[in-house]
BALUMDREN-41186 format. One line per 3 residues: for each residue x, y, z of C-alpha. Coordinates in Angstrom, 3 decimals, m for minus. Each point is the difference from the previous one (the first is absolute). Layout:
BEGIN
X:Y:Z  ...
END
This chain:
BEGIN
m15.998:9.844:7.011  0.142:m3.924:m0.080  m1.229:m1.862:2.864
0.464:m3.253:1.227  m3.676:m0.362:0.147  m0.129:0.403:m3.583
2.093:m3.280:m0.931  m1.997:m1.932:m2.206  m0.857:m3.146:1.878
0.532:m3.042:m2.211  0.914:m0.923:m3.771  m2.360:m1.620:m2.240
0.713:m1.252:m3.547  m2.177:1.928:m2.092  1.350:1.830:m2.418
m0.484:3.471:m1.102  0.119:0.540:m3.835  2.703:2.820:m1.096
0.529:2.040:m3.068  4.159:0.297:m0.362  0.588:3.965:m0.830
3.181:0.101:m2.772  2.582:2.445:1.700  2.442:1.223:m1.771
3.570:m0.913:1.617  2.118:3.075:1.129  3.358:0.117:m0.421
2.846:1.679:2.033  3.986:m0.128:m0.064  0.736:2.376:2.917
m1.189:1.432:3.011  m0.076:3.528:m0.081  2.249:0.468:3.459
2.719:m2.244:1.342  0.761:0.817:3.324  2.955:m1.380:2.136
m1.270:0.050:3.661  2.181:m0.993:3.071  m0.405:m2.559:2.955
m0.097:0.092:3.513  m0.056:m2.587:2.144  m2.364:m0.388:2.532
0.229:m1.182:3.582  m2.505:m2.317:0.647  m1.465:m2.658:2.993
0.572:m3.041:m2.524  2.082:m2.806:m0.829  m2.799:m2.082:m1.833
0.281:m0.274:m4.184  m2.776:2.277:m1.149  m2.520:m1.405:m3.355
m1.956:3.215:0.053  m1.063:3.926:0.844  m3.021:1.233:1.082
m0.640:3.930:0.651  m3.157:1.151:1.342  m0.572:3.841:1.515
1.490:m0.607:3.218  2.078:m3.923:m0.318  2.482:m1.509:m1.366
m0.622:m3.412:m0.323  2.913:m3.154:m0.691  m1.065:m3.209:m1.331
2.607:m1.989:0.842  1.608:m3.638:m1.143  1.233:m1.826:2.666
3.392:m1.327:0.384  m1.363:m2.987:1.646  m3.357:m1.328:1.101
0.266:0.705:3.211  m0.442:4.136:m0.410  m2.012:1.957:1.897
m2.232:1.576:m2.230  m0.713:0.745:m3.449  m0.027:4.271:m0.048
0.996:2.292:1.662  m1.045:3.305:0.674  1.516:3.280:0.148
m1.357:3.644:0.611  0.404:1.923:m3.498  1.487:2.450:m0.246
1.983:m0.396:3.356  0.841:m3.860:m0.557  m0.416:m0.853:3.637
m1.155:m3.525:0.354  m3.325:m0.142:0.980  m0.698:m3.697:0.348
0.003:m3.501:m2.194  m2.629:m2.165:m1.043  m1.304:m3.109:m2.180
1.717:m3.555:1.268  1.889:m2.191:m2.903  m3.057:m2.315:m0.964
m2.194:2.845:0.058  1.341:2.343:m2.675  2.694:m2.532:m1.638
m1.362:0.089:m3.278  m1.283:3.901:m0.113  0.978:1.880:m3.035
2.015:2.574:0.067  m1.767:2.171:m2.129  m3.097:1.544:1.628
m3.435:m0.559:m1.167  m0.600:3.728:1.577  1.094:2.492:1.500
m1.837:2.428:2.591  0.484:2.942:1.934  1.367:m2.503:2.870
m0.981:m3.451:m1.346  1.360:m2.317:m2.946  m1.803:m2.973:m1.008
2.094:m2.857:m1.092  m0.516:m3.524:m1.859  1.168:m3.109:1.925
m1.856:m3.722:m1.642  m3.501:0.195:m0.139  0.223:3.404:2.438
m0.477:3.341:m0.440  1.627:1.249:3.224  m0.883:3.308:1.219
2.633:1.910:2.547  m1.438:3.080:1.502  2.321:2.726:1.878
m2.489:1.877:1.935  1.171:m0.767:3.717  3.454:m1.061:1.084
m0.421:m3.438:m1.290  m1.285:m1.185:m2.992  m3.262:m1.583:m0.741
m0.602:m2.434:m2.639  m2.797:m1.602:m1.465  m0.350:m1.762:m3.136
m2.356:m1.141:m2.823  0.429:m3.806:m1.607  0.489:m0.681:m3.377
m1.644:m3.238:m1.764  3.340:0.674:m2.248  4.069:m0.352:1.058
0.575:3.998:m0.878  3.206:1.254:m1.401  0.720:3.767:m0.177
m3.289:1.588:0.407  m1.249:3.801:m0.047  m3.597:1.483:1.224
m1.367:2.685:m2.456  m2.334:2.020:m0.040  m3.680:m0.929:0.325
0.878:m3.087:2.129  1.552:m1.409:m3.555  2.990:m2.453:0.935
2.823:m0.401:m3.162  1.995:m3.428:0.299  2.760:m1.602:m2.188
m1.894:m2.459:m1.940  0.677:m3.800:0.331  3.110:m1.683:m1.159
m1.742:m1.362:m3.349  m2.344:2.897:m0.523  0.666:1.285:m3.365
m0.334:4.048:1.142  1.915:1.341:2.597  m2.384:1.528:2.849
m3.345:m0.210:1.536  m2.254:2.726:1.364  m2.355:m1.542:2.746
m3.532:2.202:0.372  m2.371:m0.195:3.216  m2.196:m3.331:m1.420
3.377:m2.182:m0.285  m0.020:0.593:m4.002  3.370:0.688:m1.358
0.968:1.945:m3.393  3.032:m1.079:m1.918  2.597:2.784:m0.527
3.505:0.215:m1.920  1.182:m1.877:m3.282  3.688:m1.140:0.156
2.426:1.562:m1.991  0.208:m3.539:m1.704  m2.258:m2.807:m1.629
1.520:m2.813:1.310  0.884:m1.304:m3.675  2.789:m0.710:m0.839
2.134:0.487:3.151  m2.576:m1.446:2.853  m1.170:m3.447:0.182
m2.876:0.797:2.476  m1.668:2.793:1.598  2.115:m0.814:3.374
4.070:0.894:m1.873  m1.533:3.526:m1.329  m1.070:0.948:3.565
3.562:m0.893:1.459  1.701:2.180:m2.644  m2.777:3.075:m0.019
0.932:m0.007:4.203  m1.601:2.823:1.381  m0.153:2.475:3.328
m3.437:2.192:0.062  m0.829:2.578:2.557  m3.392:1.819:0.674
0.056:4.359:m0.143  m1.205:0.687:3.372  m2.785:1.076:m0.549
m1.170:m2.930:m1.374  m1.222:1.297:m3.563  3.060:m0.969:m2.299
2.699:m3.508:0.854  3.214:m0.372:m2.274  1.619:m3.001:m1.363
3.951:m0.435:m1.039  1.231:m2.939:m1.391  2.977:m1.173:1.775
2.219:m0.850:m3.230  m0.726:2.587:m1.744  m0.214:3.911:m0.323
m3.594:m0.269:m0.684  m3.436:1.208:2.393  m3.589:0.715:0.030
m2.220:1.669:2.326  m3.818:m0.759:0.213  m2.702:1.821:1.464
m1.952:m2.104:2.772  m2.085:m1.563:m2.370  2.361:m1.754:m1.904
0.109:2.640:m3.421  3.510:0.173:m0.592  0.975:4.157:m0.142
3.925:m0.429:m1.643  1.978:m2.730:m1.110  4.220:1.140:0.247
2.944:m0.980:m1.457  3.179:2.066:1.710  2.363:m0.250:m2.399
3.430:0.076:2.357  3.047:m2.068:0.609  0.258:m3.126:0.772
m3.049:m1.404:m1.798  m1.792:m2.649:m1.703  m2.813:m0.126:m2.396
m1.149:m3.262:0.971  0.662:m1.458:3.406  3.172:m2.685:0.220
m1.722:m3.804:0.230  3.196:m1.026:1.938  0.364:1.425:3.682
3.736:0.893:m0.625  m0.657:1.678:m3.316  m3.020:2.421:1.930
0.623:3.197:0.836  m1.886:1.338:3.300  m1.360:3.413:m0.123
m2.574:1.086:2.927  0.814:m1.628:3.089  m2.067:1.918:2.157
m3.258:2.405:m0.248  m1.657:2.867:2.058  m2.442:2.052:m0.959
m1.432:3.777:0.676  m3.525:2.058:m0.988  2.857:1.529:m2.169
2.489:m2.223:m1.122  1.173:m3.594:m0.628  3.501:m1.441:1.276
1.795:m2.537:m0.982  3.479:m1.801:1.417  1.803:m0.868:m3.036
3.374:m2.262:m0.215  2.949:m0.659:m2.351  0.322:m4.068:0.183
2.370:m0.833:m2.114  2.413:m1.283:2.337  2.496:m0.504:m2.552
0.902:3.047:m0.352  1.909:1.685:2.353  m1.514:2.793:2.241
1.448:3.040:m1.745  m1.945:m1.797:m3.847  m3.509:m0.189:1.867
m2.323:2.418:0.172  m0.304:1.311:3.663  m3.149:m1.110:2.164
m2.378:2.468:m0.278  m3.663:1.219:0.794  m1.991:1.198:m3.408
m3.108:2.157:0.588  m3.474:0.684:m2.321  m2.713:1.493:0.319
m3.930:m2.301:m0.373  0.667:0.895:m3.796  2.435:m2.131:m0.535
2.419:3.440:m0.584  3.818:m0.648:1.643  0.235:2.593:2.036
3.385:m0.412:1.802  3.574:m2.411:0.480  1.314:m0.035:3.418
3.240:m1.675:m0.436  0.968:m1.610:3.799  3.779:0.023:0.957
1.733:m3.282:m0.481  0.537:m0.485:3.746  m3.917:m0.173:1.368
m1.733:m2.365:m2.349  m3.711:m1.057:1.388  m2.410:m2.627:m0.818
m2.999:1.986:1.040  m0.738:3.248:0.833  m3.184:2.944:0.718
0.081:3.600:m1.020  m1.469:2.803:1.978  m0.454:2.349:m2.494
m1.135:3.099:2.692  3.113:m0.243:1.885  2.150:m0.771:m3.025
1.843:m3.052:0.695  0.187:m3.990:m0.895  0.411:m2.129:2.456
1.965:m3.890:m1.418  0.577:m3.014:1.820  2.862:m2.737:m1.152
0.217:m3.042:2.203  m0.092:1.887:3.483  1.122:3.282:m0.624
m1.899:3.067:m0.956  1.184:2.897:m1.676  m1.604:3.401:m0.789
0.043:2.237:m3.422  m0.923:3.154:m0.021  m1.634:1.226:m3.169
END
């Protein structure tokens, strides 16, 4: 299991040489179940807008984006699967820029990136504990692998798309965009805006997955970097290429959790004008650490979420939109 005691401890620049591995890219134009699931709102001790989920075995934990700066706290805290609240933690200018995405998640711990921070948030005793390791970098969304390996989105201007951090500080460069950037990008910088991407990390810390935000496309990588499966899903709406233009791009994966079994994403229909009834419902897409679509759980018009967590054991999704939270069962 990963520890926080296991966080590599600073970054160098030294490079470790890589051999790319050709993958053949996998196609797909369905899943093989779509699923319409219901909603049910649930009553909860919150009025705050919520930015992100976290589940561990025995929490439920809100990340929260305050209405104003004079809020109370940053998360909140709730007794899973009860949903009792349990406490709040974390003070505006001490969590403000945390991501929402997890670096980790433990049996009752996540680990999350905020600046130059990795902030560890332990659930043992009533309250939390945290403790944290410093960066000599500004970290976006991070995840901890296996073997103490850390895997970063690379820089703005890099010309590959991730970075896989080992023990010594050395780093191996991972992932080839989809594009050269001739003849459509006039620098490094414009091809990373347009190949906009959302990774996660499989639990266990052996496998991560990345989806491009613009298009149907995603890879998963072991935790060394080798890429496993390159994916095309080959499903309605669509692009081949990403839209240069912000109102021409159509947004795919909003949101990601991840399982030892499976890989979620919170997928959206945003072209706004079209009416409802024309646009493909919200819904949550499921594969396995293949890269195989496994399932389509089409959400009911009337409980759209902007983030959500999936507890597989019990069945059930749990989605949060502004300050409401709904429940699906699967």
């Amino acid at each position: 299991m990963l520890t926080f005691k296991s966080l590599i401890t600073a970054f160098a620049a030294v490079l470790m040489g890589s051999t790319a591995i050709a993958q053949e890219v996998k196609t797909y134009n369905k899943f093989p179940k779509v699923t319409e699931i219901e909603a049910e709102q649930i009553d909860i001790d919150n009025n705050e807008e919520i930015q992100g989920m976290y589940l561990t075995e025995n929490n439920l934990i809100l990340h929260l984006v305050p209405f104003s700066y004079d809020h109370d706290a940053d998360y909140k805290v709730y007794s899973y699967p009860e949903l009792e609240k349990k406490g709040e933690f974390g003070k505006h200018k001490d969590f403000y820029f945390a991501r929402s995405n997890p670096a980790s998640t433990g049996k009752n711990s996540i680990t999350v990136a905020d600046r130059d921070k990795l902030k560890h948030i332990s659930f043992q005793d009533s309250k939390p504990t945290i403790t944290y390791a410093t960066m000599d970098t500004t970290l976006s969304d991070v995840l901890l692998m296996k073997d103490s390996v850390l895997c970063r989105e690379s820089d703005l201007n890099d010309d590959y798309e991730l970075r896989f951090y080992q023990r010594d500080g050395s780093y191996k460069k991972a992932g080839e965009f989809p594009e050269t950037l001739s003849p459509r990008f006039e620098n490094n910088y414009m091809r990373y805006c347009a190949y906009n991407r959302i990774i996660a990390g499989k639990p266990n810390g052996q496998q991560m997955a990345l989806f491009y935000r613009y298009i149907r496309r995603y890879k998963i990588f072991d935790h060394n970097g080798d890429l496993l499966s390159d994916n095309i899903l080959l499903i309605q709406p669509s692009m081949d290429k990403p839209a240069l233009s912000e109102e021409e791009q159509l947004v795919h994966p909003e949101a990601i959790f991840t399982t030892d079994k499976h890989i979620y994403t919170l997928n959206l229909d945003n072209r706004y004008d079209y009416t409802p009834e024309e646009r493909t419902p919200q819904n949550i897409q499921v594969f396995d650490w293949d890269g195989n679509p496994v399932e389509q759980f089409i959400l009911p018009y009337e409980a759209p979420i902007r983030t959500f967590v999936v507890d597989e054991e019990r069945g059930v999704i749990y989605g949060a939109f502004y300050d409401e939270i709904y429940r699906f069962k699967l």
